[in-house]
C-alpha positions in Angstrom: 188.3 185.6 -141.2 191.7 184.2 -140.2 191.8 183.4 -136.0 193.8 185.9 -134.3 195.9 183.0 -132.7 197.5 179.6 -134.1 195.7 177.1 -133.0 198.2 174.9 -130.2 198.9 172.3 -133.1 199.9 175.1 -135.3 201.8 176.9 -132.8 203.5 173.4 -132.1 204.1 172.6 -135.5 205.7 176.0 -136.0 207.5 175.5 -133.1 209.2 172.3 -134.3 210.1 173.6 -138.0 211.6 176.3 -136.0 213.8 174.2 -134.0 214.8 171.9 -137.0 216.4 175.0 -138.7 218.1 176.0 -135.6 219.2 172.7 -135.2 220.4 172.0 -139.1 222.2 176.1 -139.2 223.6 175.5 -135.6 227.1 173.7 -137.0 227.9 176.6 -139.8 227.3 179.3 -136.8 229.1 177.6 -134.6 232.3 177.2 -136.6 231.7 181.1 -138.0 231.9 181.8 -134.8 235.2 179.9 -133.6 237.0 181.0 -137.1 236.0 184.6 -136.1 237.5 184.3 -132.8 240.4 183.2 -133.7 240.8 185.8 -136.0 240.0 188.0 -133.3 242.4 186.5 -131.0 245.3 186.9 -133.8 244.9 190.6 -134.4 244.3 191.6 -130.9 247.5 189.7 -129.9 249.5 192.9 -131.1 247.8 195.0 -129.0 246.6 193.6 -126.0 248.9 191.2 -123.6 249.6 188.0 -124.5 247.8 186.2 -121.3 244.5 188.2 -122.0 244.3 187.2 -125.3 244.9 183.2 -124.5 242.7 183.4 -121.2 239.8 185.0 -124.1 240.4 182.2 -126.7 240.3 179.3 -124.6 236.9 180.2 -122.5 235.8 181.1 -126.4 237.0 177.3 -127.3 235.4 175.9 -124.2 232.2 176.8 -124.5 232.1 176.4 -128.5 233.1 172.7 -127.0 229.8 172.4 -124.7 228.3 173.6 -127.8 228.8 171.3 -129.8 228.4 168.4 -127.0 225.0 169.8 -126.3 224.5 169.4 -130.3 225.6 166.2 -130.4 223.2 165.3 -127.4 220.2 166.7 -129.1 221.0 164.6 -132.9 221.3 162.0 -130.6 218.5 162.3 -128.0 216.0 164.3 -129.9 213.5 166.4 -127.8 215.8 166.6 -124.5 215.1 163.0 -123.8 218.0 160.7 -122.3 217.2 158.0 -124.5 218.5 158.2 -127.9 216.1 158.0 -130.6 213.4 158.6 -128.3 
């Protein structure tokens, strides 16, 4: 009979192949999701002001900018550490 709970190495294990997917799709969402807003942005220019839709698209840009920082950081420094490779 199969244990009702992963051991900790297997829940580790599933943990980390987890991640590595997460980490190796991350890129293709994260530019789906900047090519969406700017689509966004470009139809909803016709009917909402101008300013709104800029003010929108940049803090969209900005934070798709951390985002990709933060996934540089982690191929860089695996794990959270502030070493790289480590």
């Amino acid at each position: 009979m199969p244990p009702s709970h992963p051991s900790p190495t297997d829940s580790h294990h599933i943990f980390e192949v987890q991640l590595s997917v997460l980490l190796r799709s991350f890129p293709f969402a994260l530019a789906g999701s900047v090519i969406s807003a700017c689509v966004v942005a470009y139809v909803m220019q016709a009917v909402v002001p101008k300013a709104q839709v800029v003010a929108w698209i940049s803090a969209t840009l900005v934070v798709a900018t951390f985002r990709f920082g933060a996934m540089l950081r982690e191929e860089r420094c695996p794990g959270g550490s502030t070493t790289p490779g480590i």
